[in-house]
PDB file of N, CA, C and O in Angstrom:
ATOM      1  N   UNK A   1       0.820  -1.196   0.000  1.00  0.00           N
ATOM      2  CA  UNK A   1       0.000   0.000   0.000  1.00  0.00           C
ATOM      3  C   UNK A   1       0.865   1.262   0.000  1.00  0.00           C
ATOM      4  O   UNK A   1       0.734   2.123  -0.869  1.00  0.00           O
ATOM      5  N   UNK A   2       1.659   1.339   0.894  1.00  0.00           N
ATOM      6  CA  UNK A   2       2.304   2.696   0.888  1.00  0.00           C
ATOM      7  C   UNK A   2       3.450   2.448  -0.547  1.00  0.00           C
ATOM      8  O   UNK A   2       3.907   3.567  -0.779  1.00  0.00           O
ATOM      9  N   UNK A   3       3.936   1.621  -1.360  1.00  0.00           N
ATOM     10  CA  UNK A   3       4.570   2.263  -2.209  1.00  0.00           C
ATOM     11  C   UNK A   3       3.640   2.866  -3.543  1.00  0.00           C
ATOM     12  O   UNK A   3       3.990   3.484  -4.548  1.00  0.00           O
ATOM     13  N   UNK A   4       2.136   2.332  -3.011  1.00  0.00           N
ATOM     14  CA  UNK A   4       1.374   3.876  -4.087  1.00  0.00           C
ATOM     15  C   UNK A   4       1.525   4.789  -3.688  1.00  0.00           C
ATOM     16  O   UNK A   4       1.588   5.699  -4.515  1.00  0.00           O
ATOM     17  N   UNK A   5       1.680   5.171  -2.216  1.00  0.00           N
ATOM     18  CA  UNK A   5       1.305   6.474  -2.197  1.00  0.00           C
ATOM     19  C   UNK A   5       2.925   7.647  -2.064  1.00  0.00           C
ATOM     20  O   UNK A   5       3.032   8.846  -2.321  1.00  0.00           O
ATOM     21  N   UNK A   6       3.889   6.712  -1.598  1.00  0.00           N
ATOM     22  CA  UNK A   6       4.709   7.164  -1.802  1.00  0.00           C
ATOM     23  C   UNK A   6       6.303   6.845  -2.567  1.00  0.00           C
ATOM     24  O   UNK A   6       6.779   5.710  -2.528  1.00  0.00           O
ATOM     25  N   UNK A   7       6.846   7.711  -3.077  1.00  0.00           N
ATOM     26  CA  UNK A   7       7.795   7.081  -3.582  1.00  0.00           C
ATOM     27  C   UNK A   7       9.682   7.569  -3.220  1.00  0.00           C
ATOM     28  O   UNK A   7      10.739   7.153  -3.695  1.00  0.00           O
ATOM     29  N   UNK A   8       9.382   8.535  -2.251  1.00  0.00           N
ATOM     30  CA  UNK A   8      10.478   8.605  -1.683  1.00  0.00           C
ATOM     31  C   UNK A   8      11.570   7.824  -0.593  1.00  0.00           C
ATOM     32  O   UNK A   8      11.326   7.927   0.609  1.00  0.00           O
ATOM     33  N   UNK A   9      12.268   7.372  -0.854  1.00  0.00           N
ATOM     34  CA  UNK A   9      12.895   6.218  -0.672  1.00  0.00           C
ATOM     35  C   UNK A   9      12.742   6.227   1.033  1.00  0.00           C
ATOM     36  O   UNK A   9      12.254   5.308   1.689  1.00  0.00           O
ATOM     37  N   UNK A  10      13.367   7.695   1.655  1.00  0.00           N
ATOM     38  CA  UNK A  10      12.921   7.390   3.460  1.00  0.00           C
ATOM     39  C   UNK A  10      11.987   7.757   3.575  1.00  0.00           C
ATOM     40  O   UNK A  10      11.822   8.006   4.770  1.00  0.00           O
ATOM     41  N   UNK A  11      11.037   8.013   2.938  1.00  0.00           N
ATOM     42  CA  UNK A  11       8.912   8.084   3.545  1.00  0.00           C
ATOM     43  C   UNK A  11       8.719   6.870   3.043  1.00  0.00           C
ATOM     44  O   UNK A  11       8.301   6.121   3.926  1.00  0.00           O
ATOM     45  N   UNK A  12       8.837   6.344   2.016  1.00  0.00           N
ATOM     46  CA  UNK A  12       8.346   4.570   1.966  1.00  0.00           C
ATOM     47  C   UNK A  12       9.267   3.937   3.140  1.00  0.00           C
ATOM     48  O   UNK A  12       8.675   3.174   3.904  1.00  0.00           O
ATOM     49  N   UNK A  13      10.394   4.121   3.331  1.00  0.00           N
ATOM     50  CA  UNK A  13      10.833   3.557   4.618  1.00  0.00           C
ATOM     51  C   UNK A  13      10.206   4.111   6.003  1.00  0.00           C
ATOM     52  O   UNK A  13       9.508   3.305   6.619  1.00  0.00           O
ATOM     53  N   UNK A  14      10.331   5.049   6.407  1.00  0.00           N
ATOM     54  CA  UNK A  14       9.558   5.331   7.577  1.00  0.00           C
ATOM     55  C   UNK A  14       8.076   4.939   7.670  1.00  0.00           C
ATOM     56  O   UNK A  14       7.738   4.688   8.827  1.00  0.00           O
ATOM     57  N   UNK A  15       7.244   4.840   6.884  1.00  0.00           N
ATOM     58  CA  UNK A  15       5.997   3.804   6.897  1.00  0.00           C
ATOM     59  C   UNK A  15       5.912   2.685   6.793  1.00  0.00           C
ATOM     60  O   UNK A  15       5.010   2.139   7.429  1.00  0.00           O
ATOM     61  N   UNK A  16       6.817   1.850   5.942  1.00  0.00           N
ATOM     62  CA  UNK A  16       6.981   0.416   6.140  1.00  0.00           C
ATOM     63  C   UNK A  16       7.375  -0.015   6.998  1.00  0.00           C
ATOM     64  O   UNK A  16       6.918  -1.119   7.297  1.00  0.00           O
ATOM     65  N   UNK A  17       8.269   0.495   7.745  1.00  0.00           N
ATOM     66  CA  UNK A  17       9.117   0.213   9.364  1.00  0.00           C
ATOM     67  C   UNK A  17       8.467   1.170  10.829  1.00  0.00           C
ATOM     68  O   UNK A  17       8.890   1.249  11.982  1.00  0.00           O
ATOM     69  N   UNK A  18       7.158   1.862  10.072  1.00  0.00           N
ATOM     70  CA  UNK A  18       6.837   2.526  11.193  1.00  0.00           C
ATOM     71  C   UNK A  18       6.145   1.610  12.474  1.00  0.00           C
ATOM     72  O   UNK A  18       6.423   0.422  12.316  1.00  0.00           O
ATOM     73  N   UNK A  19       5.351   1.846  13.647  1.00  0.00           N
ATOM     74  CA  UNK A  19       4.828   1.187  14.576  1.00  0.00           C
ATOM     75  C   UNK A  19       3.531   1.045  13.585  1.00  0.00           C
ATOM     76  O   UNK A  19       3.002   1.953  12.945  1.00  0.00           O
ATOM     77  N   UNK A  20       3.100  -0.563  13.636  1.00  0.00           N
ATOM     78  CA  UNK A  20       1.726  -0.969  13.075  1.00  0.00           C
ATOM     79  C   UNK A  20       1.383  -0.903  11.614  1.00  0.00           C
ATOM     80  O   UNK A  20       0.324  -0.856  10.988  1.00  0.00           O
ATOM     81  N   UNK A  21       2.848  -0.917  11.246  1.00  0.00           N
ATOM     82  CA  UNK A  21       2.737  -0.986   9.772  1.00  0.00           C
ATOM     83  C   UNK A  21       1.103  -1.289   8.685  1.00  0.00           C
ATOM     84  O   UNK A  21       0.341  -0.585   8.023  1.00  0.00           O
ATOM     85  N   UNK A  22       1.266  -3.140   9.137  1.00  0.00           N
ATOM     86  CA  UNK A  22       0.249  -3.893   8.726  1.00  0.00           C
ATOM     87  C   UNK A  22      -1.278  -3.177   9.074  1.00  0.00           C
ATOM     88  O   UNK A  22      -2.308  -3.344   8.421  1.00  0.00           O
ATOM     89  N   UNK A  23      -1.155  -2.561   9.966  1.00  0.00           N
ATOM     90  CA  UNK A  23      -2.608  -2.757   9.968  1.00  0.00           C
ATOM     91  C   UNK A  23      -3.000  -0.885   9.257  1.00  0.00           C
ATOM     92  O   UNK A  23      -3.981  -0.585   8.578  1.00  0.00           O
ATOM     93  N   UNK A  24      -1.855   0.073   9.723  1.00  0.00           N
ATOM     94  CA  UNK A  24      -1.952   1.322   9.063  1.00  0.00           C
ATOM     95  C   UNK A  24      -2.108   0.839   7.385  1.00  0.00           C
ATOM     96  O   UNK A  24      -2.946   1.578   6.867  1.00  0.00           O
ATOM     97  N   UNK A  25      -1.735   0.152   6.703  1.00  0.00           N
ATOM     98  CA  UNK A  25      -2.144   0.082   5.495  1.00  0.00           C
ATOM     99  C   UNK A  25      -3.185  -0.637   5.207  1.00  0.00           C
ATOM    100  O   UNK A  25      -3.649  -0.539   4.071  1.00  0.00           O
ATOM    101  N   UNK A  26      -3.776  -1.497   6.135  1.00  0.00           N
ATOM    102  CA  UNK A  26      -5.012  -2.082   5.901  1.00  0.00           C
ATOM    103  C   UNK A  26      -6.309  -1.055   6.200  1.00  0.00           C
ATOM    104  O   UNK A  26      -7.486  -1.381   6.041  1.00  0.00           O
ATOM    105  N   UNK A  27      -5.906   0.067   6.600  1.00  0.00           N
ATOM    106  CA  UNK A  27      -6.804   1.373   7.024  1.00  0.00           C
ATOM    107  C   UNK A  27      -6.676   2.604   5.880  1.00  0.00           C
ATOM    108  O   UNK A  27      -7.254   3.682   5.744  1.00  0.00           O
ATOM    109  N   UNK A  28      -5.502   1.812   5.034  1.00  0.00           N
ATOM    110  CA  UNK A  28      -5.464   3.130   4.038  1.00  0.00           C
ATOM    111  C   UNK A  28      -5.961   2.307   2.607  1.00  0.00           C
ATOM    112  O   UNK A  28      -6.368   2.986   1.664  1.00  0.00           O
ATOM    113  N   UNK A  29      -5.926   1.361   2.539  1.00  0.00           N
ATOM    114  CA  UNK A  29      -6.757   0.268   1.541  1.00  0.00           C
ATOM    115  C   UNK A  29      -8.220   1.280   0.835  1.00  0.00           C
ATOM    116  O   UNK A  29      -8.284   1.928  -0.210  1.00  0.00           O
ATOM    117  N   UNK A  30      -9.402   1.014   2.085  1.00  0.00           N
ATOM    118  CA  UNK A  30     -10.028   1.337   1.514  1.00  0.00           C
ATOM    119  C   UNK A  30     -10.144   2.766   0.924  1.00  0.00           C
ATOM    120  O   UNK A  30     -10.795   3.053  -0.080  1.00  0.00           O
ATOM    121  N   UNK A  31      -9.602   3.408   1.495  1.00  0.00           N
ATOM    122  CA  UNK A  31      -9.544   4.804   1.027  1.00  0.00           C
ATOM    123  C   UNK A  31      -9.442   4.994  -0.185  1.00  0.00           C
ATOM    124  O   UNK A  31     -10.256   5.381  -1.024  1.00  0.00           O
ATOM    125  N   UNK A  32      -7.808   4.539  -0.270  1.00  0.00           N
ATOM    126  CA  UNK A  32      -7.602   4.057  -1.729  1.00  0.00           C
ATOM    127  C   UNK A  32      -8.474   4.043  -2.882  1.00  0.00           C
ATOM    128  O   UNK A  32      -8.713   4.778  -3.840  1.00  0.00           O
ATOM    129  N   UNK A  33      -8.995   2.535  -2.269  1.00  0.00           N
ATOM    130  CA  UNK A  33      -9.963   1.590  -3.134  1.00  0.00           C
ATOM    131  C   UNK A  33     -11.330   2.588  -3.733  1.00  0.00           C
ATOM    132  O   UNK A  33     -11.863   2.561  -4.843  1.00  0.00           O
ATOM    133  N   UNK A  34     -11.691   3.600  -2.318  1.00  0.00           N
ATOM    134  CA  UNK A  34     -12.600   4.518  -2.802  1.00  0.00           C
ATOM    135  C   UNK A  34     -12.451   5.551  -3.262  1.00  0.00           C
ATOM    136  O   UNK A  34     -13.173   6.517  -3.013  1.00  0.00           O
ATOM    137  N   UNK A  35     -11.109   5.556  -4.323  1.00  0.00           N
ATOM    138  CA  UNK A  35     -11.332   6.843  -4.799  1.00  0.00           C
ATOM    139  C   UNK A  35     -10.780   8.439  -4.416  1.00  0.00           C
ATOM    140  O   UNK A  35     -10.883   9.518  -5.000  1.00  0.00           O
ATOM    141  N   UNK A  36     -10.165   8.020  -3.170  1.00  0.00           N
ATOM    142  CA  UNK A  36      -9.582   9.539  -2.385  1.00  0.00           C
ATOM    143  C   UNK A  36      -8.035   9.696  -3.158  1.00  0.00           C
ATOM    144  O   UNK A  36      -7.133   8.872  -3.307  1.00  0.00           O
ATOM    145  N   UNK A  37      -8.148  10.989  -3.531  1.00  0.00           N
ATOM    146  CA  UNK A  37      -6.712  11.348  -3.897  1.00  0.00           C
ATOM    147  C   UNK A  37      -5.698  10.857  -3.331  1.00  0.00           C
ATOM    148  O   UNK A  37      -5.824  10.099  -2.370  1.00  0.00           O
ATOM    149  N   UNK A  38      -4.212  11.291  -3.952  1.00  0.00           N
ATOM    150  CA  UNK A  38      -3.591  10.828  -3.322  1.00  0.00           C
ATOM    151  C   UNK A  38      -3.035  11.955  -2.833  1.00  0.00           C
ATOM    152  O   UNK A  38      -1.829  11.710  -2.792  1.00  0.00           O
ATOM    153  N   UNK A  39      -3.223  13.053  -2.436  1.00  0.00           N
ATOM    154  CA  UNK A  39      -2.591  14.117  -1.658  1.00  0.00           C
ATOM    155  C   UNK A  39      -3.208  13.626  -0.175  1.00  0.00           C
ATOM    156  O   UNK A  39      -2.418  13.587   0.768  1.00  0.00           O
ATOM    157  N   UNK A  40      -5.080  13.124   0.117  1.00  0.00           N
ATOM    158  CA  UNK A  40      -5.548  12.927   0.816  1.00  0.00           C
ATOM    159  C   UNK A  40      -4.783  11.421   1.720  1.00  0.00           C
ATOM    160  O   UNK A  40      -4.416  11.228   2.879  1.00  0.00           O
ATOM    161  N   UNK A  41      -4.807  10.773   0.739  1.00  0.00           N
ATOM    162  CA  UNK A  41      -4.399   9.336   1.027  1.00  0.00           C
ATOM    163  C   UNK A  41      -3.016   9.685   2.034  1.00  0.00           C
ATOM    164  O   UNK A  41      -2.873   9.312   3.198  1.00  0.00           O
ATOM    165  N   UNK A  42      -2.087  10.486   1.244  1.00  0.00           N
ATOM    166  CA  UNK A  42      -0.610  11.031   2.180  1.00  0.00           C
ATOM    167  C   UNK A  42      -0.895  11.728   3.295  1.00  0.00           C
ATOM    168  O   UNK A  42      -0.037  11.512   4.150  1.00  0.00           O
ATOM    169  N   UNK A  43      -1.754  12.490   3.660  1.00  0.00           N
ATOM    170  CA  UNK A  43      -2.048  13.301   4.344  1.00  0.00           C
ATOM    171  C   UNK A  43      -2.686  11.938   5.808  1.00  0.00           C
ATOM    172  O   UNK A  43      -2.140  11.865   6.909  1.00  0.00           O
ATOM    173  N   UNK A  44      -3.620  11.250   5.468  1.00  0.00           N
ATOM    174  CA  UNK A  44      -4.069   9.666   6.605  1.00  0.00           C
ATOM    175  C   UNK A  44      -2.829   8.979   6.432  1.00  0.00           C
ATOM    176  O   UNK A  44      -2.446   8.563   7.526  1.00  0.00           O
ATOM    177  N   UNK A  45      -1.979   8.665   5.424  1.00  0.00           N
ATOM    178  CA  UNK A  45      -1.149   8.019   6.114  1.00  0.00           C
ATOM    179  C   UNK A  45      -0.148   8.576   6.879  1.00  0.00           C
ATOM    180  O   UNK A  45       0.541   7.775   7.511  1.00  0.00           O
ATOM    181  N   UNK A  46       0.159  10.000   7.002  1.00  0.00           N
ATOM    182  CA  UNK A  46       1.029  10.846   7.927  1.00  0.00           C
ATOM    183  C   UNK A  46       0.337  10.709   9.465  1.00  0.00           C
ATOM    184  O   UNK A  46       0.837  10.322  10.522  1.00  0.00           O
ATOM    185  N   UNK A  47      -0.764  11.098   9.205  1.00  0.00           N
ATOM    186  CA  UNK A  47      -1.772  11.206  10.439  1.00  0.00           C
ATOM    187  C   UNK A  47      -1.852   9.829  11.345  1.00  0.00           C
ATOM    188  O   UNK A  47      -2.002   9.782  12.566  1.00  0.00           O
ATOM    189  N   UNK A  48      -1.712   8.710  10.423  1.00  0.00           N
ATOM    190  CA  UNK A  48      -1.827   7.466  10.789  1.00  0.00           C
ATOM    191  C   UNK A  48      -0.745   7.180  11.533  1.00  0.00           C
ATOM    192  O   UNK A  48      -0.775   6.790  12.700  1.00  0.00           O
ATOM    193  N   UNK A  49       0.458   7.415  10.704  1.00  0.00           N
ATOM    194  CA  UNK A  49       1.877   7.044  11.513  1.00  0.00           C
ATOM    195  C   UNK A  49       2.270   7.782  12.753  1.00  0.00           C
ATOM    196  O   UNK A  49       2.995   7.395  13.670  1.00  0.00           O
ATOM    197  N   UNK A  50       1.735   8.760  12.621  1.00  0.00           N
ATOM    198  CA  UNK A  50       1.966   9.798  14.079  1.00  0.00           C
ATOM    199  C   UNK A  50       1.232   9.251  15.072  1.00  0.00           C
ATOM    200  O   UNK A  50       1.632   8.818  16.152  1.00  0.00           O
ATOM    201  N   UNK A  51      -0.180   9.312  14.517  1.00  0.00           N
ATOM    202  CA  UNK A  51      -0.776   8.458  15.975  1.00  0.00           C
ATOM    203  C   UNK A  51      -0.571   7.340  16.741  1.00  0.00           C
ATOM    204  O   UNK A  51      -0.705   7.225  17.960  1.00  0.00           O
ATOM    205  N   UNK A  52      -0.126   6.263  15.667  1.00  0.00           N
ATOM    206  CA  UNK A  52       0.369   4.942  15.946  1.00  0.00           C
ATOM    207  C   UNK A  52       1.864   4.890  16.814  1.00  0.00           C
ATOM    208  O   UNK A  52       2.315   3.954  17.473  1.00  0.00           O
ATOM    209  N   UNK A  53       2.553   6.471  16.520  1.00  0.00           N
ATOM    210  CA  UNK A  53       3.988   6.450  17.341  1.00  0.00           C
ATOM    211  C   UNK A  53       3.936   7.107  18.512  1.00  0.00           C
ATOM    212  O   UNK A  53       4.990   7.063  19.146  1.00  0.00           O
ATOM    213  N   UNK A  54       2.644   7.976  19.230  1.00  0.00           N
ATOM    214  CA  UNK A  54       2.327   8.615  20.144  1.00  0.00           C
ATOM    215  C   UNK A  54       1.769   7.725  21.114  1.00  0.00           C
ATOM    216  O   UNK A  54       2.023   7.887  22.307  1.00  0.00           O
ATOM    217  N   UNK A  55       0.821   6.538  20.596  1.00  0.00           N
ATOM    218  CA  UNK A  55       0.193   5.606  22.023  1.00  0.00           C
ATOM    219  C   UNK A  55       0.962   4.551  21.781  1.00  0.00           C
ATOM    220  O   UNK A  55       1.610   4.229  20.785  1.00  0.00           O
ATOM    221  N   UNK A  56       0.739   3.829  23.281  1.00  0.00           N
ATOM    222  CA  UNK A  56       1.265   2.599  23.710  1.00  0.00           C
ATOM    223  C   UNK A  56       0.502   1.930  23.481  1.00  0.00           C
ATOM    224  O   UNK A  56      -0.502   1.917  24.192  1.00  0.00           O
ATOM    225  N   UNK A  57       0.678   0.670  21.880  1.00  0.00           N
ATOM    226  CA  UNK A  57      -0.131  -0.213  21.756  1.00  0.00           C
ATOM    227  C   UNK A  57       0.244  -1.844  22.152  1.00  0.00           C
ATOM    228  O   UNK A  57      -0.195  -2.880  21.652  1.00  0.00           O
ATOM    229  N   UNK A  58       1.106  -1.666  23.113  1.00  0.00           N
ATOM    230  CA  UNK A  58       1.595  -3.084  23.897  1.00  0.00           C
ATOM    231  C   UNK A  58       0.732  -3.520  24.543  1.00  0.00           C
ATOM    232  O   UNK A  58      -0.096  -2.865  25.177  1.00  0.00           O
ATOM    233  N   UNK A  59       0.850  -5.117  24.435  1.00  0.00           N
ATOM    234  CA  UNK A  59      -0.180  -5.857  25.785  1.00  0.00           C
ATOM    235  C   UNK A  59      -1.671  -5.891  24.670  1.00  0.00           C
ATOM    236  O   UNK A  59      -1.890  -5.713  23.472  1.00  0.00           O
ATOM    237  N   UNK A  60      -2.446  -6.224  25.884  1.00  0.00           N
ATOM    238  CA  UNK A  60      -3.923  -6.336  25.181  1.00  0.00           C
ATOM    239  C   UNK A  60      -4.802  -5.512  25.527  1.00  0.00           C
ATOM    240  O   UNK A  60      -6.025  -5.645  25.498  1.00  0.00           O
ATOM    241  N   UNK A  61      -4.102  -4.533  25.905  1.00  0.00           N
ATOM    242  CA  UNK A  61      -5.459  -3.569  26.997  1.00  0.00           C
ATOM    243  C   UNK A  61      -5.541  -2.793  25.944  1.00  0.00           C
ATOM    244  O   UNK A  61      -4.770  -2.584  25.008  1.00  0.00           O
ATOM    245  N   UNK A  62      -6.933  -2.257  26.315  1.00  0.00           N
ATOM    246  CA  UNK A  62      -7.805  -1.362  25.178  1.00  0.00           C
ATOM    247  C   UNK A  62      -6.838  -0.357  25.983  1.00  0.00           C
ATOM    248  O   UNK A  62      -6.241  -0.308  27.059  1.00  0.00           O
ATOM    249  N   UNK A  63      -7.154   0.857  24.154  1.00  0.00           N
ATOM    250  CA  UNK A  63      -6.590   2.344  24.496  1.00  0.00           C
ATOM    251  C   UNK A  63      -7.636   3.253  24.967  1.00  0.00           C
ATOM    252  O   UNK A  63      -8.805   3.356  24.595  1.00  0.00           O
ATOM    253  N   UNK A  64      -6.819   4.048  26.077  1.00  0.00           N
ATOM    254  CA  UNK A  64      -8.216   4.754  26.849  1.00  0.00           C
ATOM    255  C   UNK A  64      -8.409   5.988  26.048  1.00  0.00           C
ATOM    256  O   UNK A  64      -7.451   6.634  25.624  1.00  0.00           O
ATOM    257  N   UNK A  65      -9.867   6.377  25.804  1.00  0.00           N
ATOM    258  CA  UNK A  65      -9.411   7.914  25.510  1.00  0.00           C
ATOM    259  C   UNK A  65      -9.120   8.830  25.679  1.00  0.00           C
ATOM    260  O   UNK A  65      -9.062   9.693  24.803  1.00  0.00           O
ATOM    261  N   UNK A  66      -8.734   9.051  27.248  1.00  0.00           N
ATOM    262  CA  UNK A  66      -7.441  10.191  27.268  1.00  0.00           C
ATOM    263  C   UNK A  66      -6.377   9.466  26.188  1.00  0.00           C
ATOM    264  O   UNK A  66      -6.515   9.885  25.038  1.00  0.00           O
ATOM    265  N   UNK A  67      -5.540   8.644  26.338  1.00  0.00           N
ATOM    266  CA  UNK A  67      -4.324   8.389  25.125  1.00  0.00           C
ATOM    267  C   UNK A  67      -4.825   8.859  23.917  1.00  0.00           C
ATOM    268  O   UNK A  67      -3.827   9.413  23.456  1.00  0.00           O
ATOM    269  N   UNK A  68      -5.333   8.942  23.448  1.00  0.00           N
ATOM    270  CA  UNK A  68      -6.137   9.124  22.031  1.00  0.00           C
ATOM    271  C   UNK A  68      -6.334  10.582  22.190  1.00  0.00           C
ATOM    272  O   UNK A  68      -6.112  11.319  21.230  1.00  0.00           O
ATOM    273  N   UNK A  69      -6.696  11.012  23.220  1.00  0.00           N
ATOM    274  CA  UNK A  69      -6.556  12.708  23.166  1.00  0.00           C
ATOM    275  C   UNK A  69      -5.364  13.462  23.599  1.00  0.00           C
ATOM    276  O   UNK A  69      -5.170  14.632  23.268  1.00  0.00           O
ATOM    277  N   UNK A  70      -4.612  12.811  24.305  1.00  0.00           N
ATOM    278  CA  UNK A  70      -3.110  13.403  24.547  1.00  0.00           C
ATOM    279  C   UNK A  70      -2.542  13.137  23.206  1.00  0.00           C
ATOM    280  O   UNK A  70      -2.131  14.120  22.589  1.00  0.00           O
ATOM    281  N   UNK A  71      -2.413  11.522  22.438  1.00  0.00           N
ATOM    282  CA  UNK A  71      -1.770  11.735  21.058  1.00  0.00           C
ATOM    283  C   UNK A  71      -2.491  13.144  20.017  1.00  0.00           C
ATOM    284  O   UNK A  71      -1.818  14.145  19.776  1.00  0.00           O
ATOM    285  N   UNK A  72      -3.423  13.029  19.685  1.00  0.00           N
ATOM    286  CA  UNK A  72      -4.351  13.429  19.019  1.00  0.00           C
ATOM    287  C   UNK A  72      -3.699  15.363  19.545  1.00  0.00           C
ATOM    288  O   UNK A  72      -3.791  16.109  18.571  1.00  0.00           O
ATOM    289  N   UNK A  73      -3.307  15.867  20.444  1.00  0.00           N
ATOM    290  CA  UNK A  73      -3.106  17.078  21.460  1.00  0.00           C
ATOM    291  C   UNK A  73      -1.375  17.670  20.657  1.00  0.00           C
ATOM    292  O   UNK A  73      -0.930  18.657  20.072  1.00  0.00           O
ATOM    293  N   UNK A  74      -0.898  16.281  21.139  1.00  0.00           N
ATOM    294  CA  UNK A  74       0.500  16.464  20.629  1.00  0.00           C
ATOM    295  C   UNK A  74       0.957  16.400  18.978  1.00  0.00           C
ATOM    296  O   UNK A  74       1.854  16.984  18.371  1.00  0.00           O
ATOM    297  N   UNK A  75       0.147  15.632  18.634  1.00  0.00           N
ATOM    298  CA  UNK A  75       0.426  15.769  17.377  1.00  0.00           C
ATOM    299  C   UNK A  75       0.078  17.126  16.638  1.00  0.00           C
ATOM    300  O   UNK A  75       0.808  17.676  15.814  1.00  0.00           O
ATOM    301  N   UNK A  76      -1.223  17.597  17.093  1.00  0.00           N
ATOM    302  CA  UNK A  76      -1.566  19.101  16.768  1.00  0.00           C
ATOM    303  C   UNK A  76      -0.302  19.905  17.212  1.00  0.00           C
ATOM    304  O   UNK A  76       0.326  20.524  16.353  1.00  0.00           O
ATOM    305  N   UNK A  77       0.042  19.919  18.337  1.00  0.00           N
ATOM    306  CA  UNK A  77       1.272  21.006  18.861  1.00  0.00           C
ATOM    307  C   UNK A  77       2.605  20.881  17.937  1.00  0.00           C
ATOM    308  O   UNK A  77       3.398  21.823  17.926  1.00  0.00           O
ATOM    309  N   UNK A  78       2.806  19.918  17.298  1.00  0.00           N
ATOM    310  CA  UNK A  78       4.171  19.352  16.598  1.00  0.00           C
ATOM    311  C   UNK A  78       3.519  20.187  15.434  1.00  0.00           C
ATOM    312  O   UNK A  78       4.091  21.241  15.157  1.00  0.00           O
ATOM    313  N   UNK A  79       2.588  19.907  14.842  1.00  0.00           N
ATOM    314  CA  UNK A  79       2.036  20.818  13.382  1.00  0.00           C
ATOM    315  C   UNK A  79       1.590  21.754  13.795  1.00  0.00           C
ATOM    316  O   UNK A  79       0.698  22.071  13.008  1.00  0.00           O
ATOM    317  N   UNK A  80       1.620  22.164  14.258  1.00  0.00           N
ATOM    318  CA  UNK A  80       1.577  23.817  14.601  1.00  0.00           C
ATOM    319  C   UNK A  80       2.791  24.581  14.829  1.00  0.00           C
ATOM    320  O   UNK A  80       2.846  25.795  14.635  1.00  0.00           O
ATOM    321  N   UNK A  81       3.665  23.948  15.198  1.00  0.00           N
ATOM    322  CA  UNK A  81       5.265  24.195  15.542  1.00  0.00           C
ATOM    323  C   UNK A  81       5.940  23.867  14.389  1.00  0.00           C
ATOM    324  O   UNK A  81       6.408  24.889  13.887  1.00  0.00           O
ATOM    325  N   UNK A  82       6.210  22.790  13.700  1.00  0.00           N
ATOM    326  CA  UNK A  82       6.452  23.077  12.142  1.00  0.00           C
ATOM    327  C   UNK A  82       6.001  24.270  11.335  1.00  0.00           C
ATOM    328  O   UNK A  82       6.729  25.027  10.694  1.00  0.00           O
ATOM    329  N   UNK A  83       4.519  24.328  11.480  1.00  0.00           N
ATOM    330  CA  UNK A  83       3.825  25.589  10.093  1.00  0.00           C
ATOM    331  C   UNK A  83       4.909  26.738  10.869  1.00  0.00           C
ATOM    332  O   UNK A  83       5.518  27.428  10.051  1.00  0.00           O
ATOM    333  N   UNK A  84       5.148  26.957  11.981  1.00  0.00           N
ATOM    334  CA  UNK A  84       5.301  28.398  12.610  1.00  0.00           C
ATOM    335  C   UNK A  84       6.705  28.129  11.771  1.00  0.00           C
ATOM    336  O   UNK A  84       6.916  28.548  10.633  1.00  0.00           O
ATOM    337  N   UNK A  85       7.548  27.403  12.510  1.00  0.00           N
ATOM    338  CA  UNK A  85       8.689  27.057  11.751  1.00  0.00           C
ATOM    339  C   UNK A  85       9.377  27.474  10.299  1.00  0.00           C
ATOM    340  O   UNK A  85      10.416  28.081  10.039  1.00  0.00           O
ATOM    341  N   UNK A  86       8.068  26.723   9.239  1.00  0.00           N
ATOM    342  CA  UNK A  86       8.426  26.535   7.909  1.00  0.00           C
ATOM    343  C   UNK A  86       7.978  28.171   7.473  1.00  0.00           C
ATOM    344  O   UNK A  86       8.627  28.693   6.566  1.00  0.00           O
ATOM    345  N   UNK A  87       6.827  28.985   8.157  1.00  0.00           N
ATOM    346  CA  UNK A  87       6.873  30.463   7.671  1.00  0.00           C
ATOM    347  C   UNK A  87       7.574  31.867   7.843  1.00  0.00           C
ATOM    348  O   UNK A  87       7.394  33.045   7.534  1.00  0.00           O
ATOM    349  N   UNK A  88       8.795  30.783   8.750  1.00  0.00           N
ATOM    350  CA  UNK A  88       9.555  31.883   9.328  1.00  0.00           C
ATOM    351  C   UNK A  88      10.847  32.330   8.296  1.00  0.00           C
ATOM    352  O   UNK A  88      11.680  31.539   7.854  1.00  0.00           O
ATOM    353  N   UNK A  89      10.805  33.591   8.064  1.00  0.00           N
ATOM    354  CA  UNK A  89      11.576  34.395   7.085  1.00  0.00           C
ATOM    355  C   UNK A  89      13.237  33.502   6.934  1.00  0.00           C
ATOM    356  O   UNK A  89      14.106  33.939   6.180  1.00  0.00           O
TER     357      UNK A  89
END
């Protein structure tokens, strides 16, 4: 899945070797399959890999949703700190 969407040699590596590989591309399948661009498609699988590297998916215990809102928190603060970043003169 991810060498449709990408073709840069370390973003196809950092998604193939990211946390939850298998199942992040079994979540970007249908997307795919239905039709979503592929700017969109890059954009869930960025979103995908971040979230998947922010919670602890060890063991069998369900994820609570605080984790899901602290990832979901931090990942906003990291893209928000890049944009500031990338518009700076």
């Amino acid at each position: 899945m991810f060498e449709l969407i990408f073709k840069a040699p370390y973003t196809l590596t950092r998604h193939r070797e990211g946390p939850l590989a298998d199942e992040r591309a079994r979540d970007l399948a249908p997307l795919a399959e239905g039709g979503v661009s592929l700017s969109s498609l890059r954009h869930a699988a960025f979103f995908l890999l971040g979230f998947a590297a922010r919670v602890d998916f060890s063991g069998n215990r369900k994820i609570s949703q605080e984790q899901v809102d602290r990832a979901a928190d931090d990942w906003a603060r990291r893209k928000k700190a890049l944009e500031i970043r990338s518009s700076d003169p």
